[in-house]
N, C-alpha and C positions, 0 to 999 in steps of 0.2 A: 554599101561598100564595106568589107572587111577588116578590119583594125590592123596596123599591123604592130607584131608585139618586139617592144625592146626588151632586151638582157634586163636584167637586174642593174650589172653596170654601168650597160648606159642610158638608165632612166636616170642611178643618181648623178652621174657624168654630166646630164643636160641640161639636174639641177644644178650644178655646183658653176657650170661655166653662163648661167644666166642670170648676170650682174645685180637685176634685181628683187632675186629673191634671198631674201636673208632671214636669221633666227633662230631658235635653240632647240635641243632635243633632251626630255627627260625620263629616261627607262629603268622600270623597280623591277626589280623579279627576274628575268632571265639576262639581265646582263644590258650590254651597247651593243644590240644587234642590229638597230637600222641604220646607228649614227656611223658605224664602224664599213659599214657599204659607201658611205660617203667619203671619208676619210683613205679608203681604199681606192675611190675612182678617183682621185687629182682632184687640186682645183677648190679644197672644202674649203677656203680660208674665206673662200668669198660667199660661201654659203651660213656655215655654219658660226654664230657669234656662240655658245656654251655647249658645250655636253656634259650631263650630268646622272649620276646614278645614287640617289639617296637611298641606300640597301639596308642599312642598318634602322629597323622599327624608330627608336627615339630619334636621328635625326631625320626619317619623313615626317613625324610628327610635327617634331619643333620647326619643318619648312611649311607642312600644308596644313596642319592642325589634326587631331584625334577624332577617329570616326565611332560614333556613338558606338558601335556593334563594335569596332575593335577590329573590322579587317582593312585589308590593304585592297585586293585585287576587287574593287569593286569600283559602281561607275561614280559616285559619289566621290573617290580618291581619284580618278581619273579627270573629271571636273574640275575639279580644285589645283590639282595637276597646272589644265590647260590654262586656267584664269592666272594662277600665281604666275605662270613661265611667261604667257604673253602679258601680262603688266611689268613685268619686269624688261621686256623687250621695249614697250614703248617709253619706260623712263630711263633706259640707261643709254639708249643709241638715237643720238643727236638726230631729231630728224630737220632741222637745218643744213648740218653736213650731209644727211641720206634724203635727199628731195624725193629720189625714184625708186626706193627700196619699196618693197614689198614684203611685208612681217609673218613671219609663221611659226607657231610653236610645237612641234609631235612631240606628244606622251604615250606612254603605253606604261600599265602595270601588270605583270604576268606572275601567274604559279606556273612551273612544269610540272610535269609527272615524276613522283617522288620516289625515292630507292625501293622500297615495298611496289610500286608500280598499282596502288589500289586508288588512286587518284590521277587520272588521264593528265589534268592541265586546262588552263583555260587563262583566259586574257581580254582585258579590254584595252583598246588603242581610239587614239581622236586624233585630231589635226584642226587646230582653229588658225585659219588663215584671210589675207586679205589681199584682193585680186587687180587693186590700186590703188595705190599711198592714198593714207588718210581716212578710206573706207572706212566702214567698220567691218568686225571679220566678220566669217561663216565660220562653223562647225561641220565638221563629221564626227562622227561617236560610233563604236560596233564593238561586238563582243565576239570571241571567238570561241569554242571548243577547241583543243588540239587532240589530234587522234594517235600520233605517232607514239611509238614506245620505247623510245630515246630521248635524254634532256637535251643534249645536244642536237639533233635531230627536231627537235619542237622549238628550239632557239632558231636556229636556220631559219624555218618556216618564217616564224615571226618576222624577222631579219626583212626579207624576200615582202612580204607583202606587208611591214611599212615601207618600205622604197616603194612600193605600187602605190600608197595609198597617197604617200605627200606630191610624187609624179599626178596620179588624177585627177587632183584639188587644183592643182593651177597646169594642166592639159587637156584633160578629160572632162571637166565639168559642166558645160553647156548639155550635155547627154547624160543626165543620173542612172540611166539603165548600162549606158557603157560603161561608167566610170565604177561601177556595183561589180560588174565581169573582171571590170581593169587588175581588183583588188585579190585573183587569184592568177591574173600572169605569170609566167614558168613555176609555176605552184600545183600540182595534182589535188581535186577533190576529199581526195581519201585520206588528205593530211589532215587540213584543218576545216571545219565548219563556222560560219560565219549566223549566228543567230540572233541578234540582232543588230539594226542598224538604225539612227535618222541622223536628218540634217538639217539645218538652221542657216539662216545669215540672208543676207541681200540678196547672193547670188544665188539664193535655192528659194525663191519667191514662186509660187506657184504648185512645187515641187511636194507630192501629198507621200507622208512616212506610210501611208498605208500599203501606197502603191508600193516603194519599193521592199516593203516585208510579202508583198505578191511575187514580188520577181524573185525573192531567195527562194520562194519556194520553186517556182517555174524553172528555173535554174539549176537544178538540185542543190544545191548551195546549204541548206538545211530541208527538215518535212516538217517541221511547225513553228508558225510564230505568233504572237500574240502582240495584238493592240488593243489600247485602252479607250475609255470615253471619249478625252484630249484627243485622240485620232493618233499618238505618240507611240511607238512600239514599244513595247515593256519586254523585258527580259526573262524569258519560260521559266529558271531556275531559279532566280529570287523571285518571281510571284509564287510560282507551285510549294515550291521549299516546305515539307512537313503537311502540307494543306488536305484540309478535307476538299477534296476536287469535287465538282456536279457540273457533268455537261451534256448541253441539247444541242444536236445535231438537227439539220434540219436546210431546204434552201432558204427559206428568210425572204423571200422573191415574190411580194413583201412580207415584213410579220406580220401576223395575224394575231386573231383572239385565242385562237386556237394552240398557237406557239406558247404566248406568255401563259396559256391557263396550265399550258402542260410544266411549263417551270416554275410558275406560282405552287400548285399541289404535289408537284413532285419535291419541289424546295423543303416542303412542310412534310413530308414525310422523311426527306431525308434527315431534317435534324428532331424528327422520333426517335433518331435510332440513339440510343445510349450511347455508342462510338463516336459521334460528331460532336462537335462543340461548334456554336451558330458565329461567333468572333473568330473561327480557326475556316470558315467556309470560304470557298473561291468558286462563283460561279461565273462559267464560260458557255458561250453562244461558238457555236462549232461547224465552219463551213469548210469543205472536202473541195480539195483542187478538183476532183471526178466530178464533183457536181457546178462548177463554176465552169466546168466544160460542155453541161449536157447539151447544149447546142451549137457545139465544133469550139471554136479559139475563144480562149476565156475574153471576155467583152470586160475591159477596164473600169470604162463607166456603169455598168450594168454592176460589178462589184462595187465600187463606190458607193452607189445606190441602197444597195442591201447595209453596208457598213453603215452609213450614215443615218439612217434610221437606227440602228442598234445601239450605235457610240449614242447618239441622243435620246435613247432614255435609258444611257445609262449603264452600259453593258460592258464587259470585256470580250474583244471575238477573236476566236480561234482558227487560222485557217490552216487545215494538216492534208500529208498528202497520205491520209489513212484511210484508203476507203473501208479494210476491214475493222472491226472494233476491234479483236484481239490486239492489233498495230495501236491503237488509242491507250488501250488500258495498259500496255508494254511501255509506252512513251510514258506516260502520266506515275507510272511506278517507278521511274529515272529519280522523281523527286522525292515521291513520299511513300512511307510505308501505312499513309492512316486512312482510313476509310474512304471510298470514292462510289460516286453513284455517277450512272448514266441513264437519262428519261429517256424512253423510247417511244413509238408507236406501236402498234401490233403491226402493221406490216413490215415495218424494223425488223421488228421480233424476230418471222418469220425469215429473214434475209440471214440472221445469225443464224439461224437455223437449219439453213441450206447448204449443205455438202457442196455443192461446186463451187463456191468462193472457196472453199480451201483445200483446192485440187494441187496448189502449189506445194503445200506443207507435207512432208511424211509422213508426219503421225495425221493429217487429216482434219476434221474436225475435232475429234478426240486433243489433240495439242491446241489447237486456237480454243478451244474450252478450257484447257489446263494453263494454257499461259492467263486466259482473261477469271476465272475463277480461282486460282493459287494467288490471286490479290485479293485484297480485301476490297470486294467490290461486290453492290448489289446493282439490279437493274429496274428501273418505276418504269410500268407501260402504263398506257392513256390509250384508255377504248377507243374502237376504229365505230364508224356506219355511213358508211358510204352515202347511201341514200337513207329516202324516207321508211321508205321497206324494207332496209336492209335489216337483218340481226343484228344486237348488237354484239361486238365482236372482243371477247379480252381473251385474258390465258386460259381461264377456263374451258374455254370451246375454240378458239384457235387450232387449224390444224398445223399437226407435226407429223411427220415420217415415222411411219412405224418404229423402224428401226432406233430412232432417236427417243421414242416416246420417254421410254425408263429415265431416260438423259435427263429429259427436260422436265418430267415429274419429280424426279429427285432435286432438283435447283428449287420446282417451285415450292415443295415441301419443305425445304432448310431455308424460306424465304431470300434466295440469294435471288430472286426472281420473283417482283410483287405488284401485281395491279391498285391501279390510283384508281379508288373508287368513288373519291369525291371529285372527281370531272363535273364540268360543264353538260347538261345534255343538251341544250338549245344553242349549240353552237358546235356539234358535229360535223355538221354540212359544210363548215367552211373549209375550202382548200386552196393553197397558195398559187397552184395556176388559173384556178379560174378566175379568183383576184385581179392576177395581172392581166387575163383578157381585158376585163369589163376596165380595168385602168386604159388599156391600151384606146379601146373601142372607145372610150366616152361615157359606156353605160353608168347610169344612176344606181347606187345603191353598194358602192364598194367599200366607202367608208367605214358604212356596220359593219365590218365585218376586221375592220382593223382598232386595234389599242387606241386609246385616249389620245389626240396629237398628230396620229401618227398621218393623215388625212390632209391636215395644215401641213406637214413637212413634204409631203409628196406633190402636192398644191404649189406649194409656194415655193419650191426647188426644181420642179417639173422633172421628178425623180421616173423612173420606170416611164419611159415614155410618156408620160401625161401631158395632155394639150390642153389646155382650155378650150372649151366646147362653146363656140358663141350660139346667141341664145335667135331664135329667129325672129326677123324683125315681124313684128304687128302692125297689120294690113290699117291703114289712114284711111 
């Protein structure tokens, strides 16, 4: 059944006349734009007990304390935000005389886009709320981009979707996929992006941050997000920020020996290179919404599956809606200007190398080579051999299109294009679907063929379909 969506209005209208919710609002940076939608629909006396705007540096300081780095709009100031405002809600408002109130605090700290207009804007907003006296609360936490190129115009927005987001928290939240939609109501996509998100508290038990950094993508809501080990989303632009980037693309369905061997020797050749420094490296594990489709509607737990193996040993995973690389090495240059490697396979290779993925561009191949090579990027391949009698296959004897040869002789010449010649060879043969048959099927022998571990986690999680195969009984 389809949502149906209130005004702006009167989402805050139906907070303001609902007795018992109560609590303060604290906004740095663009102003009193969500408390001010309150204050505009009737009614706020009952909702709103503070409204506050600590604009000036030294007195946020002297409220939330000094953040090591010195900035404001980050989520660490956002935190401390949420913690200071509702502690202060629960010692200052009697809850003997409010038996039925229900506590909430929204913060948001924002930059807009500044008179020069060479800095877009961007903002994090939370809401830590509780859904029955006494509870303890929940959190939401997300960070936005804004796209508009107006400060006024990027306050608006803001405005607009805190009134969605404190509406959500106590309407919408039995549904984390609805309430993720709820947060761009009378809002156009093209204003602001929403990149990252989780939630916490009582009422979001169950509820995995992975999944809903799946749905921004599914959404279009943003094309990349990034989660960590924790299973927690992390934020694209303070992880990447200046970083030597190294990322493997790949289904993961499951990982294999074959995966890690190609990130272990691709890893070690990337900090060969004089431009990298091994303390400045971010390496990401890289799955393609295109590939989490190859067999029709992306399957949630079948993603889970892949994640959870990754996050447990250890990984940070990428999921982008890039299926071409030029799109990857485009996004990944938003953050930094220093060096970045991508491992590939040879039949990768061959895929960048094929003209009709880039039927869409003007300039053709020729520009998706100029966007991913006018970066400072090299690429690590990992010999293919399919079979036992196959050749083995790297850039050396890989075929290219005539027409491209020069292209792609000139790359491998200037080493922006370099085969990992210390590969594995007794571990060629592995490949990630045949893995997941003999998982599926029962057959013996799949283990070898995956990392240390990773056999017990499949085992003992009954990850990728795995059954336990009972063993037949013996004849008495």
């Amino acid at each position: 059944m389809e949502r149906y969506i209130l005004t702006t209005q009167q989402k805050a209208l139906k907070i303001n006349l609902n007795s018992q919710i109560y609590g303060t609002f604290a906004e740095i940076g663009a102003g009193q734009e969500v408390v001010r939608h309150f204050f505009r629909a009737g009614g706020a006396s009952g909702t709103v007990a503070k409204a506050m705007s600590a604009y000036d540096k030294d007195f946020s300081d002297a409220i939330y304390g000094r953040e090591p780095d010195g900035r404001y709009v980050t989520e660490s100031r956002l935190r401390k935000m949420l913690a200071q405002e509702y502690r202060l809600v629960e010692e200052r408002i009697d809850r003997s005389k409010n038996p039925d109130k229900c506590f909430f605090t929204y913060a948001n700290t924002v930059a807009t886009i500044d008179f020069a207009k060479r800095y877009k804007g961007h903002g994090w907003m939370g809401c830590k709320f509780q859904l029955t006296p006494d509870s303890p609360p929940n959190e939401v936490i997300f960070h936005v981009r804004l796209k508009e190129n107006e400060a006024v115009l990027q306050q608006e927005t803001i405005g607009i979707m805190g009134v969605n987001l404190i509406y959500a928290c106590f309407h919408i939240i039995n549904d984390p996929n609805e309430l993720l939609k709820s947060l761009y109501d009378n809002l156009s996509r093209d204003k602001v992006e929403i990149d990252m998100i989780n939630v916490s508290g009582p009422d979001f038990e169950g509820v995995d941050n992975r999944l809903l950094s799946l749905q921004l993508i599914k959404n279009g809501f943003t094309d990349a997000v990034i989660f960590g080990p924790d299973g927690n989303n992390l934020l694209p632009a303070g992880l990447l920020y200046k970083k030597n980037i190294l990322a493997l693309r790949g289904s993961f369905r499951p990982v294999t020996k074959v995966n890690m061997d190609m990130m272990k020797k691709g890893y070690e050749y990337f900090l060969r290179d004089p431009r990298v420094k091994k303390d400045n490296v971010e390496v990401l594990f890289e799955i393609t919404l295109n590939n989490l489709r190859a067999e029709g509607e992306i399957d949630e737990q079948d993603f889970l599956d892949r994640a959870e193996i990754l996050c447990s040993l250890g990984y940070k995973v990428l999921i982008s809606n890039f299926q071409e690389y030029y799109k990857l090495v485009h996004y990944f240059s938003e953050f930094t200007k220093a060096r970045m490697g991508i491992i590939l396979g040879v039949s990768s290779l061959k895929d960048v190398f094929n003209e009709k993925y880039y039927r869409s561009l003007p300039g053709g191949i020729l520009e998706a080579m100029g966007i991913m090579f006018s970066r400072d990027l090299k690429i690590y391949v990992y010999p293919s051999k399919p079979t036992e009698d196959s050749p083995l296959e790297t850039t050396q004897n890989m075929w290219v299109h005539p027409r491209l040869r020069p292209l792609f002789e000139y790359l491998t010449f200037n080493g922006r294009i370099k085969d990992i010649e210390t590969y594995d060879p007794n571990i060629l043969h592995i490949f990630s679907p045949r893995v997941l048959r003999m998982i599926k099927k029962g057959e013996p022998g799949w283990g070898d063929m995956l990392p240390e571990g990773v056999e017990e986690i499949i085992r003992s999680k009954h990850l990728f379909g795995y059954k336990e195969v009972e063993a037949p009984a013996e004849n008495v």
